[in-house]
C-alpha atoms as an extended CHARMM CRD file, in Angstrom:
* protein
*
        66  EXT
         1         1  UNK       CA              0.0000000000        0.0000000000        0.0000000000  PROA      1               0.0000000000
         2         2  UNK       CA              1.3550000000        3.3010000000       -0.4720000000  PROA      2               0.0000000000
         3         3  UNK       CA              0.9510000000        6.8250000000        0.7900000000  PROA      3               0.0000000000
         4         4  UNK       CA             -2.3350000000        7.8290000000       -1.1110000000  PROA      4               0.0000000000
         5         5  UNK       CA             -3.5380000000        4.3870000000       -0.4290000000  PROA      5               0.0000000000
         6         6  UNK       CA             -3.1260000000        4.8610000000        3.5270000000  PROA      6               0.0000000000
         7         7  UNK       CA             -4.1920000000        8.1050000000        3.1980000000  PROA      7               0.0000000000
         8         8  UNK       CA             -7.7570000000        7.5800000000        0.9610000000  PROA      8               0.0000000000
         9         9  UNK       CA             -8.5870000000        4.3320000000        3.4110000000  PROA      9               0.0000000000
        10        10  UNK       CA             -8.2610000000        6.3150000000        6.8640000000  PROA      10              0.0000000000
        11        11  UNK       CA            -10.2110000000        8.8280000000        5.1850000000  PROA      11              0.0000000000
        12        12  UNK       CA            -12.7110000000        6.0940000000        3.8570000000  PROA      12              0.0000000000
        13        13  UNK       CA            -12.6890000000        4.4560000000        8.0240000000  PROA      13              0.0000000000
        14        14  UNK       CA            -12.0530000000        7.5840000000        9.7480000000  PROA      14              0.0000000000
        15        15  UNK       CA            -14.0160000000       10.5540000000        8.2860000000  PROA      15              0.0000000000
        16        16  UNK       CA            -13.6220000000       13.8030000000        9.7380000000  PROA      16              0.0000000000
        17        17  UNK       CA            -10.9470000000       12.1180000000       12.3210000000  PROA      17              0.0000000000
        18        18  UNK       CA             -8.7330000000       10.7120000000        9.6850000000  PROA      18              0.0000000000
        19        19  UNK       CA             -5.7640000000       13.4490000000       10.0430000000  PROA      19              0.0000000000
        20        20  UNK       CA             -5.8530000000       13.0000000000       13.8540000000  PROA      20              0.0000000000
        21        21  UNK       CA             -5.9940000000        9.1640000000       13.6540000000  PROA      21              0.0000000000
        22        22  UNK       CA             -2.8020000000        9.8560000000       11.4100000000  PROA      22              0.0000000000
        23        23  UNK       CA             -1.0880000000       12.5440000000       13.7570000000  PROA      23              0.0000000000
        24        24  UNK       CA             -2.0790000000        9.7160000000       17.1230000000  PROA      24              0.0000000000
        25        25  UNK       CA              0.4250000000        6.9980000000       14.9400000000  PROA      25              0.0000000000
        26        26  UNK       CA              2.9580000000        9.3620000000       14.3980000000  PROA      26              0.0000000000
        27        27  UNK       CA              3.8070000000       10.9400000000       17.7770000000  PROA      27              0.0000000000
        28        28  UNK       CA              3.5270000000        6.7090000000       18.9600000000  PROA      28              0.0000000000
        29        29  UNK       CA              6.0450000000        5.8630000000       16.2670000000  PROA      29              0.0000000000
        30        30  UNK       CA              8.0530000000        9.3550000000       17.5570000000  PROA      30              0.0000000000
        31        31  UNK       CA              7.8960000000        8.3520000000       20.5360000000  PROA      31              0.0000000000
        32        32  UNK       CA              9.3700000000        4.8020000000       20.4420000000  PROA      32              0.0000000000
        33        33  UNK       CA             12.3950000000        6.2100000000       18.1710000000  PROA      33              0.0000000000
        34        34  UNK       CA             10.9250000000        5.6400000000       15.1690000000  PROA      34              0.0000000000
        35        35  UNK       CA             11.5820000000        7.7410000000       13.0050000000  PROA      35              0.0000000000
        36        36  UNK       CA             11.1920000000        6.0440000000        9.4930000000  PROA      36              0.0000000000
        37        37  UNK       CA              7.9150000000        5.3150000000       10.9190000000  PROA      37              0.0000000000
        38        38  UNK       CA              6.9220000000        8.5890000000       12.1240000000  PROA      38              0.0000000000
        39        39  UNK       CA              8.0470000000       10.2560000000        8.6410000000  PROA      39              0.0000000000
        40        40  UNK       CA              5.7710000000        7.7470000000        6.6100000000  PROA      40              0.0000000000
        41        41  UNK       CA              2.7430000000        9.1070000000        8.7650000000  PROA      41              0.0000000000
        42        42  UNK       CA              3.9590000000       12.5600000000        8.2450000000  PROA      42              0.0000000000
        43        43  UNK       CA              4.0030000000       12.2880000000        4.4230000000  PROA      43              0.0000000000
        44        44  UNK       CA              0.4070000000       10.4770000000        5.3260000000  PROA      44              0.0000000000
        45        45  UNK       CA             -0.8050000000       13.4940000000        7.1320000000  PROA      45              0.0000000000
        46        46  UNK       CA             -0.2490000000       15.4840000000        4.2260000000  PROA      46              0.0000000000
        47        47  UNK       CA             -1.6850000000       13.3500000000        1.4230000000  PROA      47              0.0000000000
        48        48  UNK       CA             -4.8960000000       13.3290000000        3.8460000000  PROA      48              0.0000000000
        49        49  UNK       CA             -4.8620000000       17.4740000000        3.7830000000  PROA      49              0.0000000000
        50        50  UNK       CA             -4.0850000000       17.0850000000       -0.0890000000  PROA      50              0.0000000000
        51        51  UNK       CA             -6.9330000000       15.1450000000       -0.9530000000  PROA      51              0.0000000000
        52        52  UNK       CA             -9.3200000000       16.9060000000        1.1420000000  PROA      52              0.0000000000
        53        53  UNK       CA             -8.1100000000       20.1760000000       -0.3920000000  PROA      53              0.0000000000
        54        54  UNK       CA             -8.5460000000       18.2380000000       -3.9810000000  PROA      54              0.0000000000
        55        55  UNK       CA            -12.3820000000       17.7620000000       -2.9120000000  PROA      55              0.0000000000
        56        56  UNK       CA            -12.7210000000       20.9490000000       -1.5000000000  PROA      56              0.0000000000
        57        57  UNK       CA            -11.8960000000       22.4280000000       -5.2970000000  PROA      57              0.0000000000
        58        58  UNK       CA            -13.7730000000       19.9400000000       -6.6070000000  PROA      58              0.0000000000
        59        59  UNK       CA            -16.8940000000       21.1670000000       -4.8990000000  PROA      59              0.0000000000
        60        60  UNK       CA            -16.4960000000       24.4350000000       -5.8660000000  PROA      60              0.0000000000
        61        61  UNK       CA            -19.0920000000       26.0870000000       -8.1830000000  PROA      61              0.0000000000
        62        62  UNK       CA            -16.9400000000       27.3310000000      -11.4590000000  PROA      62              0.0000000000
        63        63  UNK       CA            -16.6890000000       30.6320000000      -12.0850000000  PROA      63              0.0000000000
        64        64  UNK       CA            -18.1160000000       32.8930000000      -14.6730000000  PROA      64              0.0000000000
        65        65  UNK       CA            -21.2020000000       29.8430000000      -14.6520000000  PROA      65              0.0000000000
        66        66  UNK       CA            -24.1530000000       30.7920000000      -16.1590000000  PROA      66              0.0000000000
């Protein structure tokens, strides 16, 4: 699985909560050392905000629309 994977399935089981589901791993992984681990949830974190900022656009009316 790989980053956009992760990040489109904790959207798809977390919702609204997927970001801080992703930021709980990372300070774990942090935490214990690990910091290959911790970086992959980092890069995680930000394909979450990416995609929700790619449906946020999305959902925009265009403009100049009749």
């Amino acid at each position: 699985m790989d980053i956009w994977q992760a990040a489109q399935v904790l959207i798809s089981q977390h919702g609204a909560q997927a970001e801080s589901v992703a930021a709980k791993n990372f300070v774990e992984l942090q935490k214990a050392g690990d910091t290959d681990g911790a970086a992959i949830w980092t890069a995680i974190m930000i394909a979450i905000q990416k995609l929700r900022t790619a449906d946020a656009t999305a959902d925009e009316p265009e403009s100049g629309a009749a």
